[in-house]
N, C-alpha and C positions, 0 to 999 in steps of 0.2 A: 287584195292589197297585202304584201309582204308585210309582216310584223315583226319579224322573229330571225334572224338565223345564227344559231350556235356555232363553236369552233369544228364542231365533228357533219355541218353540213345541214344539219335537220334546220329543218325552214318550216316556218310557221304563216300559214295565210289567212286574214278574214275577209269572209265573201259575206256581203252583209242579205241579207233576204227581205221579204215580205208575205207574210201571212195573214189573210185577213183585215183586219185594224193593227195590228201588233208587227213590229218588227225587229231585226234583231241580226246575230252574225251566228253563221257555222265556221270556226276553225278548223283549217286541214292543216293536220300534221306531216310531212313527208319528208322520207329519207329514198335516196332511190326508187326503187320497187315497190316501197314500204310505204302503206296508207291510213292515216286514221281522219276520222271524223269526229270534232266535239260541237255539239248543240246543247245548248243552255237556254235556260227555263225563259219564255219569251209570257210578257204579259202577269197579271197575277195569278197565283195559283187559285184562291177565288173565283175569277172569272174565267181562266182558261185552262185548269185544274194541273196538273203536273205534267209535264211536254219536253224539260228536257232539265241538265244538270246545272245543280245551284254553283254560287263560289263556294258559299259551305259547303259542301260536297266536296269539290275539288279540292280546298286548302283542307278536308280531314286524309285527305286520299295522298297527297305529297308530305301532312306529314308524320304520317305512318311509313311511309316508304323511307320518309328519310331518318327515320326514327330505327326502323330497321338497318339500312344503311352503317346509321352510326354504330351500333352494337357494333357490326365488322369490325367498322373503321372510324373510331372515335376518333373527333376535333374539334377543336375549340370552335371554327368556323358552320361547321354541323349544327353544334349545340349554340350557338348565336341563330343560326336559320330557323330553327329549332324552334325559339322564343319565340322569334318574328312572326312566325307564322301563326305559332297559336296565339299569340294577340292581335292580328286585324282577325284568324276566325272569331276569335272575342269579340271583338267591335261590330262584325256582319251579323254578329246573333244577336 
């Protein structure tokens, strides 16, 4: 299922799975040629010990990037993202 597509093309799909008891979505990222795969942690880590990437993970990883980003190219709209984001990873922890 399409979820996603940006003005530069990149298109975003979840193909949802099952493993076991547990289930869950792989995200395929693809630009032409271009292919990634994201898997996120299915199940608790408890019961199914670490299997794939958290949201925490991912919103520290976007934003440090944007964080870097901004140094280049400081903006108001950046440093709003900015916020946003380290408040739901507040709230996910």
């Amino acid at each position: 299922m399409e979820i996603y597509v940006d003005r530069n093309g990149v298109q975003v799909k979840a193909i949802k799975f099952f493993s076991g008891e547990s289930e869950g979505y792989v995200y395929q990222v693809n630009h032409g040629d271009t292919h990634h795969d994201l898997k996120f942690q299915t199940g608790r880590v408890s019961d199914s010990g670490v299997n794939g990437l958290t949201n925490e993970a991912l919103l520290a990883i976007v934003i440090h990037r944007t964080n870097s980003l901004n140094d280049k190219f400081p903006c108001k709209e950046n440093a709003c993202a900015i916020t946003k984001m380290q408040e739901a990873l507040m709230w996910f922890e």
